[in-house]
N, C-alpha and C positions, 0 to 999 in steps of 0.2 A: 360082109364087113369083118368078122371073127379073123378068116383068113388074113384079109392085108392087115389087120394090125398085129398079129403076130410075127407078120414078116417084116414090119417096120420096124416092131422091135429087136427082132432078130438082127436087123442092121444096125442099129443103134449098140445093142449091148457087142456083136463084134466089133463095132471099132471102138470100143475101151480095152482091147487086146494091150498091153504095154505101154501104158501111158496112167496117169492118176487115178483117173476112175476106177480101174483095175484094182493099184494099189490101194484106194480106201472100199474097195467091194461095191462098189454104185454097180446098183441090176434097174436099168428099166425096167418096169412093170407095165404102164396101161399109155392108151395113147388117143386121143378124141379130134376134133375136128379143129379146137382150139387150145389145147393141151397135151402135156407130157409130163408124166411120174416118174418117181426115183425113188430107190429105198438106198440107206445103208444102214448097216450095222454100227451099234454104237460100242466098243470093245475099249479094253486097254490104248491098244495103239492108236487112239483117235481123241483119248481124253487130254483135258489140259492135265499140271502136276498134282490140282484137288480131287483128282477123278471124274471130272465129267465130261461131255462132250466137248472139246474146244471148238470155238467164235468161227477159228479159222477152217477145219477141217466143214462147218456147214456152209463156209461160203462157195467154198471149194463145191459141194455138192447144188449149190443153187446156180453157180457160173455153169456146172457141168450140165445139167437139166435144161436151162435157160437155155445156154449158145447148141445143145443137141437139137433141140424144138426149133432154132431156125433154123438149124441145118436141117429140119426133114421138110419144114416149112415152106422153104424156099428150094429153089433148084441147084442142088449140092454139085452140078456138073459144071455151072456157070459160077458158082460162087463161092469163096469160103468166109466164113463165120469166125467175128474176133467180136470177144466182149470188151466194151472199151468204158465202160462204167456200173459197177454194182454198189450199192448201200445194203445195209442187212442191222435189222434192230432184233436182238435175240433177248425173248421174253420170259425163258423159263428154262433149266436147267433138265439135263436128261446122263444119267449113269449109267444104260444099258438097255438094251431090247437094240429096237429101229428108229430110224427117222424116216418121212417123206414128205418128198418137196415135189409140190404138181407147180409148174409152168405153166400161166396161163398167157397168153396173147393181151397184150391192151394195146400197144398198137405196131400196123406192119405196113413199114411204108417201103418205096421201094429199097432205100440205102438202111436205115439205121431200124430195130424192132425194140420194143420197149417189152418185158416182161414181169408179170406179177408172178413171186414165187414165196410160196408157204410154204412151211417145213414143219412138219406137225410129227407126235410121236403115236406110241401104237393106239392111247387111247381118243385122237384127232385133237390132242388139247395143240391149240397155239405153238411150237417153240421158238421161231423166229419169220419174220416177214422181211424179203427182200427186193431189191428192185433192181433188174440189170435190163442193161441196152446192150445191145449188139450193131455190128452194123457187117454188111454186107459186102468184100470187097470181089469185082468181077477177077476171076482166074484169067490170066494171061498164057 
């Protein structure tokens, strides 16, 4: 099992090659049967102007986790992966270290996948809880 999830993440964190994820340094990390983690860095370039993390920059990282995990989820040959709604209520404020946000599965139907994503900092307190849907459109 050690083997394929390293290679699942291997494909996951390649295709963040030149695209956002890159730019805010999202590294997959771990990857389960029902789930997918994400770390990023919390730096300058990512704070609002009072210094701390901006709203926007963790949404960004829970859409990115979220729509990843269906794309490993589901079969990335047949399908691609567009989040077409996220919410996000950010609980607690963070100036620096990490954040991570695990994707969890609440439901996977055939078209649209609903996900639970937390985003907690390095000492697992709360920072924000989100909720994205994806759906699934067949590649032509």
């Amino acid at each position: 099992m050690e083997g394929y999830k390293e290679k699942i993440l291997k494909v996951c964190n390649n295709s963040s090659k030149n695209t956002l994820m890159e730019t805010l340094k999202i590294e997959y990390t771990d990857v389960g049967a029902d789930f997918l983690v994400a770390k990023m860095p919390v730096t300058p370039e990512v704070h609002q102007p009072d210094g701390v993390l901006h709203g926007g920059a963790m949404v960004a990282l829970a859409e990115s986790v979220g729509s990843m995990a269906s794309y490993i989820f589901l079969d990335a040959q047949k399908f691609a992966i567009r989040g077409i709604e996220i919410s996000a209520n950010h609980v607690k404020s963070v100036r620096d270290g990490e954040v991570f946000a695990k994707a969890t599965i609440l439901h996977k139907g055939r078209t649209t996948q609903v996900w639970d994503i937390r985003i907690t900092n390095a000492d697992d307190s709360l920072v924000s809880i989100c909720k994205l849907t994806t759906i699934a459109l067949e590649k032509k």
